[in-house]
N, C-alpha and C positions, 0 to 999 in steps of 0.2 A: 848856114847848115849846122844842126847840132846833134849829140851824139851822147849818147849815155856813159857816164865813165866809172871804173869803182875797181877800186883798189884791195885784192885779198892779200893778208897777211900772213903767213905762219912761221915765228922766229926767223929765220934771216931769207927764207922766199917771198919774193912779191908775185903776184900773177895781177895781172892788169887785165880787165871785159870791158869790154865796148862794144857796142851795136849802135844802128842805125836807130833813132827814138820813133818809129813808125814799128819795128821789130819787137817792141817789148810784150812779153806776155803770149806770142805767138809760138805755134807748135809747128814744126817741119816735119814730115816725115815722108822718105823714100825707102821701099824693099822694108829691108829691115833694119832703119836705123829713122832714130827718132830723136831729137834733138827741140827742147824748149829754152825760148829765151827768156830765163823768168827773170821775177822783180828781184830775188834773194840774190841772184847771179850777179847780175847786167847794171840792175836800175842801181845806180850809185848818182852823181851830177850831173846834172844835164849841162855840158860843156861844148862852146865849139870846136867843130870840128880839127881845126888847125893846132888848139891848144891841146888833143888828143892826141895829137899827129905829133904833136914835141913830145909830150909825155911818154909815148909808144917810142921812139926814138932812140929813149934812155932806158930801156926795159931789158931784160933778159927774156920774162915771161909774160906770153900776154895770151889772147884768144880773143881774135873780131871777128864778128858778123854784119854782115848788110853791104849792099852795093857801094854806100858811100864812102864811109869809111873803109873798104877794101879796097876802091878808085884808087883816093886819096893815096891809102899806102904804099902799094904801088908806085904810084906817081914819085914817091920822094924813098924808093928803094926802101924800104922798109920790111916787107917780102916782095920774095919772089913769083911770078907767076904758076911755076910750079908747083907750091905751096898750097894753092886755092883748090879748096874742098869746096862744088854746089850742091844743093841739099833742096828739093824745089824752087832749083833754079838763083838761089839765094847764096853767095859767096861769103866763105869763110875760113879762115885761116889760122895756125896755132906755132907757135913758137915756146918752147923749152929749154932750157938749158939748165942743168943739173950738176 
């Protein structure tokens, strides 16, 4: 399973995206909130799965989407089920620290 990865920088924050690579380029929208997974964002390596799941691991700051990789994080405590935001039914989740 593979998973889009891509590392934003600005002076000493990282924020780390990841999504499911079937997810990219698609538009969510429920009510009124609207959420696209673009290329500029998301598309960064296409990486497996697992080596997202370490990289996510050591992160402060991240934002994932898609079933898989949300499984995944879950699975190895990474967030919490509380956490999960679904958006047409599509899971996703965000972590900050400031």
């Amino acid at each position: 399973m593979q998973v889009y990865l891509k590392i934003h920088t600005q002076g000493d924050i990282e924020v780390i995206a990841v999504c499911d690579n079937d997810l990219i380029e698609k538009e969510l929208c429920e009510e009124n909130l609207k959420i696209k997974i673009s290329n500029h964002f998301y598309r960064g390596k296409l990486v497996d799965i697992d080596y997202a799941i370490e990289i996510l691991s050591n992160c402060a700051n991240f934002n994932i989407v898609g079933k898989n990789i949300i499984k995944k994080a879950l699975k190895y405590g990474i967030i919490h089920k509380s956490s999960i935001r679904k958006v047409n039914n599509i899971p996703m989740a965000l972590k900050m620290v400031l």
